[in-house]
N, C-alpha and C positions, 0 to 999 in steps of 0.2 A: 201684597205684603204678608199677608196672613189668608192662609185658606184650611188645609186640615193642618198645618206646621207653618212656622214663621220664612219665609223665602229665604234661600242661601244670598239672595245679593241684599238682604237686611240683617241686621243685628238689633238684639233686642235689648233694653236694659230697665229694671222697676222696682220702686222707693215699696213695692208690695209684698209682706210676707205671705199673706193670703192667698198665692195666684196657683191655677194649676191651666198651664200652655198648651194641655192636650184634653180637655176636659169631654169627657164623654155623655154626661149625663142633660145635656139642654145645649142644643145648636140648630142653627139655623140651615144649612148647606152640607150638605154629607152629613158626615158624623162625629166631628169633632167642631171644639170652641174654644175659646179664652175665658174661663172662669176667676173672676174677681169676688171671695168670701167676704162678707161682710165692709163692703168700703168708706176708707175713713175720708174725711176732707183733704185733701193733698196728695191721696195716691197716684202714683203716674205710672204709665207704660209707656217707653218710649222705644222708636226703631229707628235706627240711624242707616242711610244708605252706603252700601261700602264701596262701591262705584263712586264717589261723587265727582266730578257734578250728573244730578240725574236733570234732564232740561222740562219742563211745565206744559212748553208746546206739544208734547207727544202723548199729553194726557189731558185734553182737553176739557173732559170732562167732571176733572175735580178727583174728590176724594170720596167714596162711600165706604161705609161699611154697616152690618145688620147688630142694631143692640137688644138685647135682653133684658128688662129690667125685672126680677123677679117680686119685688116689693109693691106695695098696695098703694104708694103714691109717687108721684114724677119726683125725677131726679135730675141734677143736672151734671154737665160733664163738658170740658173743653179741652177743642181740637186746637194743636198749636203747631203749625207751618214753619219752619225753621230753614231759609235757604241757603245756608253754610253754619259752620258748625262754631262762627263766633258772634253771628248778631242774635237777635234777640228772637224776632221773627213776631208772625202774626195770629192772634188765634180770632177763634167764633163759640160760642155757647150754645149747648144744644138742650133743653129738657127733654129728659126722656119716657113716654108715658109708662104707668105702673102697669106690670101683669102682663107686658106682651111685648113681640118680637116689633121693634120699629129699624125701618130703613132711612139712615141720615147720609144726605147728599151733600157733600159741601161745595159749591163754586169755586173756583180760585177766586174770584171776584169778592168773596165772602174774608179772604186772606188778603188780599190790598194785594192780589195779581203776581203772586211772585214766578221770575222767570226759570228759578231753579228750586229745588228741593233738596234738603239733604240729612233733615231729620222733622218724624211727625211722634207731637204728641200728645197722649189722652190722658185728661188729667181731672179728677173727680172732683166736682163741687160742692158735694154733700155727704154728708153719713148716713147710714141705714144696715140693717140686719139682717139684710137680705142679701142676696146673689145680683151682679152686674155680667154679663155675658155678653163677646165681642164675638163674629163671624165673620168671613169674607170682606176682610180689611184689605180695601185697592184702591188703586190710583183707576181713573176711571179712560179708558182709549176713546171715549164717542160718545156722541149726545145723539145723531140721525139714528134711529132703532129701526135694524130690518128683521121681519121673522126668517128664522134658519127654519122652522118645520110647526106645521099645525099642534093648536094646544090651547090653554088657558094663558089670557091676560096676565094673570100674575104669576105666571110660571117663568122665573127668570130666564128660564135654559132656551124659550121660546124665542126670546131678543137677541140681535148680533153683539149688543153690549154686554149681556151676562147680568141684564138688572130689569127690574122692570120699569118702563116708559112713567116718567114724570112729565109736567104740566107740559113744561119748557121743552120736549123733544116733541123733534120732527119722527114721525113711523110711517113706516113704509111697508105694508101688510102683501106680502107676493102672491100673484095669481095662484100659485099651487099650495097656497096655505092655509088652514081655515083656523080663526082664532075665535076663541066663545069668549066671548064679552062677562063677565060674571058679576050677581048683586053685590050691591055695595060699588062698582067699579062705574065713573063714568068717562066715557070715553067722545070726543065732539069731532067729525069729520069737518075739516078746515080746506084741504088742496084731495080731489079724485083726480089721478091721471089713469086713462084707458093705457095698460101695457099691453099691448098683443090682441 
């Protein structure tokens, strides 16, 4: 939906005078962001799909995207699943820890399962004086995680997802890969299959 520009098969629309859509100065992935200045309670950024219907099953893995919170204490914010563009739809609340880049995964399961999508949106639960920063906002293809090439655990680019392995995935670590495990990170061997 958003990675350095908003996707041509989304449209974007926000209640924010504050925003800058190309933000250079704090991102998580390349080199650009979604910079929200200073945000009030009720700001929203919404993207509406211009295909619709877009179908749920072909993303099975939900919604992520990497936030920013520049401010000294958690914030919160909610995500809100909309699967056509006259009901109501579903959302989930996320606090966001102060001071650093968190990655939020959301289930469909978290949204009461819906089998289509047709607009998603982020909507601020709090005010503060600081900067909110959005990154690599996608619907998510897959939850089994294989490595495409040797690297660090939490190098996104390492996983066939494009994210790094949460609790609930299955991974799949290939004979010709070597992955460094790193502190802070724990990782539990659950199924070895000998490949080859």
């Amino acid at each position: 939906i958003y990675h350095e520009s908003i996707s041509t098969k989304w449209s974007s629309q926000h209640t924010i005078s504050r925003i800058d859509l190309a933000n250079v100065d704090n991102y998580k992935i390349d080199t650009k962001s979604i910079k929200l200045m200073i945000p009030e309670v009720g700001d929203k950024l919404t993207f509406n799909y211009t295909s619709y219907p877009l179908f749920t099953e072909d993303f099975p893995g939900g919604i992520s995207l990497w936030v920013y919170n520049s401010g000294m204490s958690a914030i919160p914010i909610q995500l809100r699943s909309i699967p056509n563009l006259v009901s109501i739809g579903d959302s989930v609340q996320v606090s966001l820890s102060a001071n650093s880049w968190s990655e939020v995964i959301v289930p469909w399961s978290m949204l009461n399962s819906p089998t289509r999508i047709a607009q998603l949106t982020i909507k601020v639960l709090g005010s503060q004086d600081e900067a909110l920063f959005l990154d690599e906002l996608k619907l998510v293809h897959c939850s089994d995680m294989t490595t495409v090439k040797s690297g660090n655990w939490d190098d996104a680019s390492v996983w066939s997802c494009g994210r790094v392995p949460i609790a609930t995935d299955s991974v799949t670590i290939r004979p010709t890969d070597t992955i460094t495990v790193l502190n802070g990170v724990s990782a539990t061997m659950r199924l070895l299959n000998l490949l080859g």
